[in-house]
C-alpha positions in Angstrom: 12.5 -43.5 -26.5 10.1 -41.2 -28.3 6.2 -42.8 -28.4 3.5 -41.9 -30.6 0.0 -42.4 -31.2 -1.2 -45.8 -32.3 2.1 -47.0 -30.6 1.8 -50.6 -29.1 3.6 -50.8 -25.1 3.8 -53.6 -23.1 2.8 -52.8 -19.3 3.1 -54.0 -15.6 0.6 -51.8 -14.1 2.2 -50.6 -10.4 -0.6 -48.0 -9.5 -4.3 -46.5 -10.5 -5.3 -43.0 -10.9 -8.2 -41.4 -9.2 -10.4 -42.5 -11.8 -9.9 -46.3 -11.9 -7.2 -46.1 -14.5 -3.9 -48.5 -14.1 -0.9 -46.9 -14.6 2.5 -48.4 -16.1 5.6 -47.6 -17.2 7.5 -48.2 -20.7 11.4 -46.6 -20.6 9.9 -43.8 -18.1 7.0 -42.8 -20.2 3.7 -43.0 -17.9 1.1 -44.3 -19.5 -2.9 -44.6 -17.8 -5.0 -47.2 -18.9 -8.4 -47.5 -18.6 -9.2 -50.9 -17.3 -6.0 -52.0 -16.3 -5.9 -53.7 -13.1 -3.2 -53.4 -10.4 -0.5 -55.9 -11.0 -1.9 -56.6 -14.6 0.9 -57.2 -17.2 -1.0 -55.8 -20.6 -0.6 -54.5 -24.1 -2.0 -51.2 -24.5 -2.4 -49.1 -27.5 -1.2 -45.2 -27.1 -4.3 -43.5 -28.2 -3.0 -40.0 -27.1 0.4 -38.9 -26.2 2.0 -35.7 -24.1 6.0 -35.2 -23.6 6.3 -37.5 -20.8 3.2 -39.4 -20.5 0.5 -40.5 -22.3 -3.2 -42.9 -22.6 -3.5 -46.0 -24.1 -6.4 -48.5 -24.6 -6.4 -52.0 -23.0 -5.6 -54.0 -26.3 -4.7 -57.5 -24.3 -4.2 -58.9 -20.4 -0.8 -60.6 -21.3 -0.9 -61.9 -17.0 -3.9 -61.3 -15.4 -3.4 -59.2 -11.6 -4.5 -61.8 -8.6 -7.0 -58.7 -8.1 -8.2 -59.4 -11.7 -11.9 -60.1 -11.4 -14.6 -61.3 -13.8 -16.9 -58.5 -14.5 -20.5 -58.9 -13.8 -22.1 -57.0 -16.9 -20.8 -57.8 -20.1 -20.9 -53.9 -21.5 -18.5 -52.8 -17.9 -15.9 -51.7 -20.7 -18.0 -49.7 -23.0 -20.5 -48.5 -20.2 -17.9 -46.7 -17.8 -20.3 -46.5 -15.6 -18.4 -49.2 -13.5 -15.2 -47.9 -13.8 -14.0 -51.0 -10.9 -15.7 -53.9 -12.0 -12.8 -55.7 -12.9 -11.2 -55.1 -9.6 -11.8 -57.4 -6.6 -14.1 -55.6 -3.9 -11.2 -55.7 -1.2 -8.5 -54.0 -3.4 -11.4 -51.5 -4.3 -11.8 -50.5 -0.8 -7.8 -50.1 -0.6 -7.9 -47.9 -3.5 -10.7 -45.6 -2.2 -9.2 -45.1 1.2 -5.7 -44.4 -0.7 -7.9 -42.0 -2.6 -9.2 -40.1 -0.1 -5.8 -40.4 2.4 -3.9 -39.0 -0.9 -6.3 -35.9 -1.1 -6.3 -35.4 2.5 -2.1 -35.4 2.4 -1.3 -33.8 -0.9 -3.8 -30.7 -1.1 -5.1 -30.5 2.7 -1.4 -30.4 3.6 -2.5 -33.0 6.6 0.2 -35.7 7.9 -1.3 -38.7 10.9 -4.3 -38.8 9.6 -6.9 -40.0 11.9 -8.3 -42.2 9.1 -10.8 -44.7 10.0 -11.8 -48.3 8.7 -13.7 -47.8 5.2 -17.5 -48.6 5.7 -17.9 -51.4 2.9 -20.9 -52.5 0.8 -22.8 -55.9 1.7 -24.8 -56.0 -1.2 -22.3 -54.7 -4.5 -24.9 -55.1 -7.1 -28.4 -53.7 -7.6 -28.5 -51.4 -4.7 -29.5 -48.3 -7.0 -32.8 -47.0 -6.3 -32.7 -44.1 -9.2 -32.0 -44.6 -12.5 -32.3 -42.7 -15.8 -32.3 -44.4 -19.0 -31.9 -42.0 -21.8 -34.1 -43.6 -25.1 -32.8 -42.9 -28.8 -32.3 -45.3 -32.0 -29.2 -47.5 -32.5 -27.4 -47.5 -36.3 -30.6 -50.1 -37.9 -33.0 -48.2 -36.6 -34.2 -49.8 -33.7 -35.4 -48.0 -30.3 -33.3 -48.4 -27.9 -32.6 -47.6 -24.1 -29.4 -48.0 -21.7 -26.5 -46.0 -20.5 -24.0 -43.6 -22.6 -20.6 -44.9 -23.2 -18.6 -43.2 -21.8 -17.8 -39.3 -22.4 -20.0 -39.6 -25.6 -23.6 -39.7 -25.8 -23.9 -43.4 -27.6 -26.0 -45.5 -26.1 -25.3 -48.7 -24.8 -28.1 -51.1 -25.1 -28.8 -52.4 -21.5 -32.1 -52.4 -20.0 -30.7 -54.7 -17.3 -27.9 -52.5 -15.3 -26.5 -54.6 -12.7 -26.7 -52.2 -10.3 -30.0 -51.3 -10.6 -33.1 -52.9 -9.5 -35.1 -56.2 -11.5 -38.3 -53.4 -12.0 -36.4 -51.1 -14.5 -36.4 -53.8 -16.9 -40.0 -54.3 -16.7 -40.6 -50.7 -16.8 -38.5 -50.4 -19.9 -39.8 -53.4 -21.6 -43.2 -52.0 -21.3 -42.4 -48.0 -22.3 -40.4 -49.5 -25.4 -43.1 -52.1 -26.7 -45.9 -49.1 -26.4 -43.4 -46.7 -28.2 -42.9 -49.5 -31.5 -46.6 -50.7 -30.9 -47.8 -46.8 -31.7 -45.1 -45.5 -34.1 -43.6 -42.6 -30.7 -40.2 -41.2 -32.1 -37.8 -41.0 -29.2 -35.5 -38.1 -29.0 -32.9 -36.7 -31.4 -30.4 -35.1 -29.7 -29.1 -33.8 -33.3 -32.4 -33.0 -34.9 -34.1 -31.6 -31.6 -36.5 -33.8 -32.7 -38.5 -37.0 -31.6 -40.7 -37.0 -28.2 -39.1 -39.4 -25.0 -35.9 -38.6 -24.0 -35.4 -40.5 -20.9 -37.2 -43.0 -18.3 -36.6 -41.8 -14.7 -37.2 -44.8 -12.1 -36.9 -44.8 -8.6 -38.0 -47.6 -6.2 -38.4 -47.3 -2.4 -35.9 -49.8 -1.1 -37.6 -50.0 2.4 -41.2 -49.9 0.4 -41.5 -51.6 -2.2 -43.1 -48.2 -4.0 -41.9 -47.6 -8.1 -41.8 -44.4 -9.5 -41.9 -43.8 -13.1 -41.3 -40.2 -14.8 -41.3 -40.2 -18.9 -39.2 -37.3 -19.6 -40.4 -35.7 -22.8 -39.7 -33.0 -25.2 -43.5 -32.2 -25.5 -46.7 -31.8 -22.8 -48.2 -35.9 -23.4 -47.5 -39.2 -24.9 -49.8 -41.0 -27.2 -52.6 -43.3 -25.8 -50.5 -42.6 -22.3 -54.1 -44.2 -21.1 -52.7 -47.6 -22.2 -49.1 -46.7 -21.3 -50.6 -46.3 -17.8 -52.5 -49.4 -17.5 -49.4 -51.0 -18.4 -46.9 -49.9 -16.3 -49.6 -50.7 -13.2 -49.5 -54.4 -13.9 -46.0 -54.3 -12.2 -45.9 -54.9 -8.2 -45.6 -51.8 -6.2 -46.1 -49.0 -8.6 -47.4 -46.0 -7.1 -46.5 -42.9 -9.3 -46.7 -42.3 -12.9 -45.5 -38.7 -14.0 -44.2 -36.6 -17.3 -41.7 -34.4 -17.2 -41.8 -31.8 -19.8 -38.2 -30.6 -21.0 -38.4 -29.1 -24.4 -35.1 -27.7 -24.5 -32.6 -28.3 -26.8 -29.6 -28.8 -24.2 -28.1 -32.5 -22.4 -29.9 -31.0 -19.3 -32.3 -34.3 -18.5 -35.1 -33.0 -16.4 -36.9 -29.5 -17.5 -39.1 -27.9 -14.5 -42.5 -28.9 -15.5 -44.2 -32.2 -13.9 -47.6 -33.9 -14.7 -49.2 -36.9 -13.2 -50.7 -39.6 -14.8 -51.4 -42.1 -12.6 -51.1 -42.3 -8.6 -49.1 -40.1 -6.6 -46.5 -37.4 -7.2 -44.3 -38.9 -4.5 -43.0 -42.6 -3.2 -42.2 -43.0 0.1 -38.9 -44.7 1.4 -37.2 -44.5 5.2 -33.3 -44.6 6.3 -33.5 -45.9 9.8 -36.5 -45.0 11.9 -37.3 -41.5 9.6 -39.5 -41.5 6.4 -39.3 -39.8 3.4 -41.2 -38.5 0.4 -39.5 -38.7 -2.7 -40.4 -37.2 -5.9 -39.1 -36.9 -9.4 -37.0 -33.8 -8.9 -35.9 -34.8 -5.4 -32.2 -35.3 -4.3 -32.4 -38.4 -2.3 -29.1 -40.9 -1.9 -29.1 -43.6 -4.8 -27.8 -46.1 -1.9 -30.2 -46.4 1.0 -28.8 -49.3 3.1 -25.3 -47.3 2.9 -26.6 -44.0 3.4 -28.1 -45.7 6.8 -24.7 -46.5 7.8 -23.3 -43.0 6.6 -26.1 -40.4 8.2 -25.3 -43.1 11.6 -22.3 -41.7 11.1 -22.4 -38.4 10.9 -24.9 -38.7 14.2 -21.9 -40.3 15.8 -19.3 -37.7 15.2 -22.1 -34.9 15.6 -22.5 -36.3 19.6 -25.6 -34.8 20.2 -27.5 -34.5 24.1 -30.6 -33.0 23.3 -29.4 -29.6 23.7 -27.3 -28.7 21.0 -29.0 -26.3 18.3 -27.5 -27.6 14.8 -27.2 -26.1 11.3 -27.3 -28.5 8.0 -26.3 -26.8 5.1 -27.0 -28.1 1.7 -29.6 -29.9 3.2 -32.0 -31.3 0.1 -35.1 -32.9 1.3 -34.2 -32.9 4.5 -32.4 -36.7 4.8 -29.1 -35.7 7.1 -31.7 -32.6 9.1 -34.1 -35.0 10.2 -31.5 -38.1 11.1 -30.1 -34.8 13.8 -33.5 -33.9 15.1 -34.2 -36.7 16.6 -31.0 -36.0 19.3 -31.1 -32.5 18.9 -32.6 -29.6 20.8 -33.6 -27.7 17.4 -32.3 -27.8 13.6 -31.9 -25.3 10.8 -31.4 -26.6 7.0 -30.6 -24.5 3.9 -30.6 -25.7 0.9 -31.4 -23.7 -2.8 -34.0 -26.4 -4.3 -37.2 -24.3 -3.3 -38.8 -28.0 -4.1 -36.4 -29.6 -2.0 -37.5 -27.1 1.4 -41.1 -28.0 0.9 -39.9 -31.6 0.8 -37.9 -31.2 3.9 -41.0 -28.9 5.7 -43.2 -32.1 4.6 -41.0 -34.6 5.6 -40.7 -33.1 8.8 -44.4 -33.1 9.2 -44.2 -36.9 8.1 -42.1 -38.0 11.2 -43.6 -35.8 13.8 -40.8 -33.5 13.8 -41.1 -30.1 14.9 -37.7 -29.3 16.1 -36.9 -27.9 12.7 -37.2 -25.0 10.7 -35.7 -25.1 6.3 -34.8 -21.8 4.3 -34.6 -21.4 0.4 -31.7 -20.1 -0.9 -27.3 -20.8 -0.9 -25.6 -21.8 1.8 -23.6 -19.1 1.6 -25.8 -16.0 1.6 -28.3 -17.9 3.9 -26.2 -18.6 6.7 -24.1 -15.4 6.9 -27.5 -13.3 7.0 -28.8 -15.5 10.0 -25.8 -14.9 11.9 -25.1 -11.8 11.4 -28.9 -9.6 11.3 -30.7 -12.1 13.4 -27.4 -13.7 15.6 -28.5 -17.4 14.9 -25.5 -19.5 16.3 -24.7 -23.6 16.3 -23.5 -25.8 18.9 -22.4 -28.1 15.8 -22.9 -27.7 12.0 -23.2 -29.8 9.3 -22.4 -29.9 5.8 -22.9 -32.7 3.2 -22.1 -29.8 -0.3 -22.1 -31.2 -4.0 -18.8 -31.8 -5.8 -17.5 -28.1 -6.2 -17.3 -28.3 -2.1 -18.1 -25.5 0.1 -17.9 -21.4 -0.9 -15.2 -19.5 0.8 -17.8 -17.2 2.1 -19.8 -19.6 3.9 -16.6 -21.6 5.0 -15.3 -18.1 6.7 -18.9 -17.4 7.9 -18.9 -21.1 9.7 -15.4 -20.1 11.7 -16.5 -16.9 12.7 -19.9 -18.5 14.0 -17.3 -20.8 16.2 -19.2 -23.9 16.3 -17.8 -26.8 19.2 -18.3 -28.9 16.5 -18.2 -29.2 12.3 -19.3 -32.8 10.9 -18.1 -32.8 6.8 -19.9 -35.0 4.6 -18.3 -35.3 1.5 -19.1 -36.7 -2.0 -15.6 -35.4 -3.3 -12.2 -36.0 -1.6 -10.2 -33.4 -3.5 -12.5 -30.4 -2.6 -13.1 -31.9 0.9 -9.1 -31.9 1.6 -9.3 -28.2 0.6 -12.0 -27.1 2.5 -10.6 -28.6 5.9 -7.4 -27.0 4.9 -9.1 -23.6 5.3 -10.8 -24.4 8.8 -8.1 -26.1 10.5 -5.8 -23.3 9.5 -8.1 -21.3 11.5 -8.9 -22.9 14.6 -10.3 -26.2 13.9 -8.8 -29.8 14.3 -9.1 -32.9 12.2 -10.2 -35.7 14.8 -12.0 -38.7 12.9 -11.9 -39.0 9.2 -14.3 -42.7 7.9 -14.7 -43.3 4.3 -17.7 -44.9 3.2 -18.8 -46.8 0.3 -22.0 -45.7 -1.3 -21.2 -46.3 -5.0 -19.5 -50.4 -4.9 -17.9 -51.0 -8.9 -17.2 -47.6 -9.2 -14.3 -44.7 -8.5 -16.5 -42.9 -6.3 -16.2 -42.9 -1.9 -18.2 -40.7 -0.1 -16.5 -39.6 3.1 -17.6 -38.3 6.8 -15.5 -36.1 8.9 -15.4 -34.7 12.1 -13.7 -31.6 12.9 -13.2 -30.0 16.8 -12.6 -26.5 17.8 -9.3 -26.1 19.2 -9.3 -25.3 23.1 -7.2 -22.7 24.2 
């Protein structure tokens, strides 16, 4: 039977894609729907169709899966921020550690894999510490903030996000009541128009400390004096900034940053090390699970106190520090010249002078070290972003023949490729540990530990 767009299908869902979606079959035409739980029987409406499979939208749940959940926030469907919510948290952690095992088998080529127990999430709501609410006007006119729907740039209404923390809707209430109270336009992406674009927040989960950068197409918000006053009513704020991004692009944050009020920085701690944190910083949204992760990337780095270490891609300097405290020296690299001086600070901060940071990519930094000034590593580190790790520094890390290569990954499918490439040449998969930072949604970060193979 031939399907078509519009077409109605009735579904047992058998499996889910690597983006939350169920999957189901109708006379041997695949079809992924989006919210769709395993073991859901559901009428879906084709809303795109290929040759031999096609997309639908969840029209009904006909027999709800005993892993159907109630989700928390009433826009998880329109939001897509949580692509899991309707799932129950146990079959969520299945379905991450299949995700990752399935990478690992089909592109990394690996069979027995030495897969460890997923690290789960104690707290599954409001463990965000970042958030950035993007401010336009709904269809009557009103100014509103939230989250885009997803893959469009409509915003949903929600100044409440369940994962987030209670102060962003204080924070928003106040931003939004001075923008009607003195007439501010916010942004038009259309028009290039209008002045706020979004509200950054970040809050120190150790703390207590709020942040709050106004990102603006233009240098200053009216009466920001009042603005100001505001915003310090609410318990624990510390920094007030503006971010200045006058381009006409999605891009959120432009380069230029002014303070209004406070300090350019919060300050928040994973285990015993501190860290200051500032609007353009790349800091881990999760902090109580980024404790358990950075534990366990210490675990699998085994260090003595002698070992000199290499952390590539190493942002503020969250994963460089965690090693100095075990090891004889570190180096970091990482291509945020703001994120170094962080990292340098930071460093400072704890007392730690085992370290030393460099500006610029991983992979011209480390190949220059090693081969002009002969820099080695006992063990190295990487924790890259989605795209994974550059061939060039991946063959630079063999040749530097470390004992010891801990992978800390935020994508599964570029991870499996990249330990393809070292245990090909020489290395061996010993301990692989997923770990949830991201609970609700499709996303498992995952720590590996790779050995050099003895002759």
């Amino acid at each position: 039977m031939e399907f078509r767009k519009n077409d109605l299908v009735t579904l047992e869902i058998e499996d889910c894609g690597i983006d939350g979606e169920g999957i189901g079959k109708a006379d041997g035409f695949t079809v992924f729907v989006k919210d769709a739980v395993i073991g859901d029987t559901v009428t879906a409406k084709i809303i795109k169709a290929k040759k031999n499979y096609g997309y639908g939208r969840l029209m009904e749940v006909l027999k709800p899966s005993p892993h159907r959940v109630e989700p928390k926030c009433e826009f998880a469907r329109q939001c897509g921020g949580c692509q899991l919510q309707a799932l129950s948290y146990d079959q969520q952690l299945v379905f991450k550690t299949n995700k990752v095992k399935g990478h690992l088998e089909r592109i990394g080529g690996f069979t027995d894999i030495p897969m460890e127990p997923i690290i789960g999430m104690d707290e599954l709501f409001h463990y965000r510490n970042k958030a950035q609410f993007p401010v336009g006007r709904n269809k009557e006119g009103k100014i509103v903030t939230g989250f885009y729907a997803g893959r469009t740039h409509n915003i949903i209404e929600n100044r409440d996000c369940a994962l987030g923390v209670a102060e962003n809707k204080e924070v928003l209430d106040r931003v939004i009541a001075h923008m009607e109270k003195y007439g501010i336009e916010p942004y038009n992406e259309a028009t290039g128009k209008g002045l706020v674009r979004h509200v950054l927040i970040r809050y120190g989960y150790f703390t207590k400390e709020v942040m709050v950068c106004l990102i603006l197409n233009g240098n200053k918000i009216p009466k920001e004096e009042l603005l100001v006053k505001s915003l310090c009513e609410i318990p624990g704020m510390t920094s007030i900034t503006i971010n200045v991004n006058k381009k006409h692009s999605n891009v959120i944050l432009g380069e230029e940053i002014r303070l209004l009020w406070g300090q350019e920085y919060i300050t928040d701690r994973i285990g015993d090390i501190s860290y200051q944190i500032s609007p353009l910083s790349f800091y881990q949204v999760n902090p109580m699970q980024t404790q358990k992760l950075y534990a366990k990337a210490l675990e699998y780095a085994d260090l003595h106190g002698e070992e000199t270490v290499w952390d590539l891609y190493c942002g503020i300097g969250t994963i460089s520090l965690f090693l100095a405290q075990k090891a004889k020296f570190v180096r970091g690299v990482e291509i945020v010249p703001a994120a170094i001086e962080n990292a340098k600070e930071n460093a400072k901060l704890n007392g730690l002078e085992n370290t030393e940071f460099f500006v610029g990519k991983a992979e011209e930094v480390l190949p220059r070290e090693y081969k002009k000034n002969g820099v080695y590593a006992d063990v190295i580190v990487v924790d890259p972003p989605r795209k994974g790790c550059d061939e060039t520094l991946l063959e630079t890390m063999v040749e530097m023949n470390p004992d010891r290569i801990v992978y800390v990954s935020c994508d599964s499918a570029t991870l499996a490729r990249d330990l393809k490439y070292l245990c090909e040449r020489g290395y061996e998969l010993r301990k692989v540990c997923p770990v949830d930072q991201f609970g609700m949604t499709v996303h498992i970060e995952t720590c590996v530990l790779l050995q050099r193979r003895t002759m």
